[in-house]
C-alpha positions as CSV (number, residue, x, y, z in Angstrom):
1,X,-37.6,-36.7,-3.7
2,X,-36.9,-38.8,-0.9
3,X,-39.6,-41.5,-0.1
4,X,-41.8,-41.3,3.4
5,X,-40.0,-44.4,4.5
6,X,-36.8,-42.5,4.1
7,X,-37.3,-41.2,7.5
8,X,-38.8,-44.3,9.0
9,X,-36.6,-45.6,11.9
10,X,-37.2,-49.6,12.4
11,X,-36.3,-49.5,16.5
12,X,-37.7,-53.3,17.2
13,X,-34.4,-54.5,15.9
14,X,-32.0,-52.5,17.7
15,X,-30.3,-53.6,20.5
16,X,-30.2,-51.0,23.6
17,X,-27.6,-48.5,23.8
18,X,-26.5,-45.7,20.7
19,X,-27.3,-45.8,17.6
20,X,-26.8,-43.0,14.9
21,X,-28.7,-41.9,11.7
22,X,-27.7,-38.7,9.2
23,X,-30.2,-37.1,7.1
24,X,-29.2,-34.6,4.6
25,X,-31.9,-32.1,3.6
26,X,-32.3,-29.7,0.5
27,X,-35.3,-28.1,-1.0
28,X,-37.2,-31.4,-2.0
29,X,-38.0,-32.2,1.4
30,X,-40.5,-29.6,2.3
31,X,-42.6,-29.5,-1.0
32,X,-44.9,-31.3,0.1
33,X,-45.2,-28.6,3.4
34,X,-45.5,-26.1,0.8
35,X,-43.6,-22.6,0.2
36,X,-40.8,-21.9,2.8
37,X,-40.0,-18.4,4.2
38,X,-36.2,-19.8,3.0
39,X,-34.9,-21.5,0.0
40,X,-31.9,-23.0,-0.8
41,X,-31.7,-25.5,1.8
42,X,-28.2,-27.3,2.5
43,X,-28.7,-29.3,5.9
44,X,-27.3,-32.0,7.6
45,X,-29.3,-33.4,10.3
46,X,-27.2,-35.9,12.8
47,X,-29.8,-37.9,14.6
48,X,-28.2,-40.2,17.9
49,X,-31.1,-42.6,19.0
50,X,-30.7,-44.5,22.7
51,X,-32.4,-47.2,22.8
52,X,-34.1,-48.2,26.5
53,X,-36.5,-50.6,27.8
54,X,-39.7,-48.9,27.5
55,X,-38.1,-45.6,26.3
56,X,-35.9,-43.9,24.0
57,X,-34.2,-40.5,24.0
58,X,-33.5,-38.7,20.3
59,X,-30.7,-36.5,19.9
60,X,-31.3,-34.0,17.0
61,X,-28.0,-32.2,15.9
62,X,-28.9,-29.5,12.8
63,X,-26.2,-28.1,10.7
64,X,-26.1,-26.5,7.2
65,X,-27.2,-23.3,5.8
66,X,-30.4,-21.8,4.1
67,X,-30.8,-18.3,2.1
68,X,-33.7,-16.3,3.5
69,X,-35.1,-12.6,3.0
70,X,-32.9,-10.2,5.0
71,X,-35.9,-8.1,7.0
72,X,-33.8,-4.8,6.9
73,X,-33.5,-4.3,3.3
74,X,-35.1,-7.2,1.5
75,X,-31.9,-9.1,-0.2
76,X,-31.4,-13.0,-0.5
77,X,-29.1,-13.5,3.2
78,X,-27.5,-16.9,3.6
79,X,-27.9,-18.2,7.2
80,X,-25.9,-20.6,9.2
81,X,-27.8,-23.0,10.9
82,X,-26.8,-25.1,13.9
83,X,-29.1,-26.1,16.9
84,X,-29.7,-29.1,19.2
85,X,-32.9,-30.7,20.2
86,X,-33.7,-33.6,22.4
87,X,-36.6,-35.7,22.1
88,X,-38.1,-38.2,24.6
89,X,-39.8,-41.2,23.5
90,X,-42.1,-43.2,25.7
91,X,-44.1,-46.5,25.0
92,X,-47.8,-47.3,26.1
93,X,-51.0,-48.8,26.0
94,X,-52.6,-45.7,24.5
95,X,-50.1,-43.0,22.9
96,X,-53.1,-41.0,21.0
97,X,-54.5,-40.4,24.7
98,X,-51.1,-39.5,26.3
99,X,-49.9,-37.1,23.8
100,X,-53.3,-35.5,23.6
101,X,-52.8,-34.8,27.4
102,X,-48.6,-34.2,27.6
103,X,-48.3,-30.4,27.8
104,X,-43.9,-31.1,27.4
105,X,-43.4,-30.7,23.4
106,X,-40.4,-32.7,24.1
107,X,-42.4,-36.3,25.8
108,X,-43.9,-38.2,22.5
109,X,-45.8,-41.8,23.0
110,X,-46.3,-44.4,20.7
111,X,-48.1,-47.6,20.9
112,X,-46.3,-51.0,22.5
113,X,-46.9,-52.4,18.8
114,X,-45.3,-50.0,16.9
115,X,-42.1,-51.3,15.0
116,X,-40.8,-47.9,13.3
117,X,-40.8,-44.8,14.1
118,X,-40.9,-42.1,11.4
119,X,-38.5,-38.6,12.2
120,X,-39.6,-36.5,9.1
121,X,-41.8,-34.1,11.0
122,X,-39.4,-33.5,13.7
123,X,-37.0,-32.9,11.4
124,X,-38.9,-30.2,9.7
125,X,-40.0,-28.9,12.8
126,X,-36.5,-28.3,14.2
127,X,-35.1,-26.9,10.9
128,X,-37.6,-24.3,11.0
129,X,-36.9,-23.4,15.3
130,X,-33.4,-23.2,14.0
131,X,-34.0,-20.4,11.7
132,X,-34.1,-17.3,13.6
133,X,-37.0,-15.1,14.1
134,X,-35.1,-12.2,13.0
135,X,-33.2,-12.8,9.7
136,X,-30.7,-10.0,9.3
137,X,-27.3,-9.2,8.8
138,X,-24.9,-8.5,11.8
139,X,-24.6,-4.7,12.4
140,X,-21.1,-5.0,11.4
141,X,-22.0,-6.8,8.3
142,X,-24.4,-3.6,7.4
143,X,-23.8,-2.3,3.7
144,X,-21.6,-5.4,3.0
145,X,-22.2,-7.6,-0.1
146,X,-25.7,-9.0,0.9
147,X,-27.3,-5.6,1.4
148,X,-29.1,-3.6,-0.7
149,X,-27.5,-0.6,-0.6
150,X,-30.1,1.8,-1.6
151,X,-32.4,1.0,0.6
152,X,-30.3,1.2,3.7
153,X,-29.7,4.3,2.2
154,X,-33.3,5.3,2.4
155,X,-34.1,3.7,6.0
156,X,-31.0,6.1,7.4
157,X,-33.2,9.0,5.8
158,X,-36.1,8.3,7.1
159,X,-34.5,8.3,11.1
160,X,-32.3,10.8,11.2
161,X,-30.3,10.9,14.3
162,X,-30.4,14.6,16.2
163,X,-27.2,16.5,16.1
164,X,-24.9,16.3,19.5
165,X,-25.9,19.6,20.5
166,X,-29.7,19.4,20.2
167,X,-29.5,16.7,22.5
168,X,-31.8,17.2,25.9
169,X,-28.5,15.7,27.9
170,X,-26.4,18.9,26.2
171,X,-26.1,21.0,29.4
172,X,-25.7,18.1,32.1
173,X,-21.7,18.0,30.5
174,X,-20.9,21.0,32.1
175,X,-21.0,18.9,35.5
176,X,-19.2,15.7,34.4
177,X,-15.7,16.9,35.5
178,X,-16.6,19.0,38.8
């Protein structure tokens, strides 16, 4: 497992301007959040820091893939993952007070004395919003080889769709070409 100061970012001793990290995530890295609704985990996370006086803006770039539960018929579905994320780093006096009162999710503050600063809960954070809330299959992909055949099988039973000519719409037809 990778250690804590894995993700630890030393930013006292870089000079101003770009500077790039990559961070390759699998299933190790959230054990110690706990079960995942996903499994599987291939990502790699391209992180482009710039440096400023007094600031610094972090580029998150998320990439890779992650088997999750489809929620139409319950089968392992492998998703593609790939989202951006921009972070805004300010220095202060007093960073617990400020971020207590920031209402943007993007504007973070740390103290004037920090040296590092440590990415590995953003990093979990964004693989997560890059999941989708929804996690199925394209409707064209429907009864391919990730589905579970029977029960798509059974969900088609249970809505049936009404037959053309029970439809409430049946005699307005009679008008389309007058």
């Amino acid at each position: 497992m990778a250690g804590r100061r894995d993700f630890d970012i030393a930013f006292v001793g870089l000079k101003p301007g770009l500077h790039s990290f990559e961070y390759e995530i699998d299933d190790r890295f959230f054990e110690e959040y706990g079960p995942q609704d996903f499994n599987n985990t291939k990502v790699r996370i391209r992180l482009e820091l710039e440096k400023n006086t007094g600031f610094m803006i972090l580029k998150f770039e998320v990439g890779g893939t992650v088997d999750v539960q489809c929620d139409r018929c319950g089968n392992r579905l492998p998703l593609d993952l790939w989202d951006d994320f921009e972070v805004l780093v300010k220095m202060t006096d007093n960073a617990e007070q400020m971020n207590e009162e920031e209402e943007d999710p993007d504007v973070f503050y740390i103290s004037r004395t920090e040296s590092h600063l440590n990415v590995k809960n953003w990093l979990f954070e964004f693989i997560n919003l890059s999941i989708p809330m929804q996690k199925m299959c394209k409707e064209s992909e429907m009864g391919g080889p990730y589905c579970n055949k029977e029960v798509l099988a059974r969900l088609a039973k249970m809505n049936p769709q009404p037959a053309k000519d029970q439809s409430i719409w049946k005699d307005l037809d009679q008008f389309r070409n007058e």
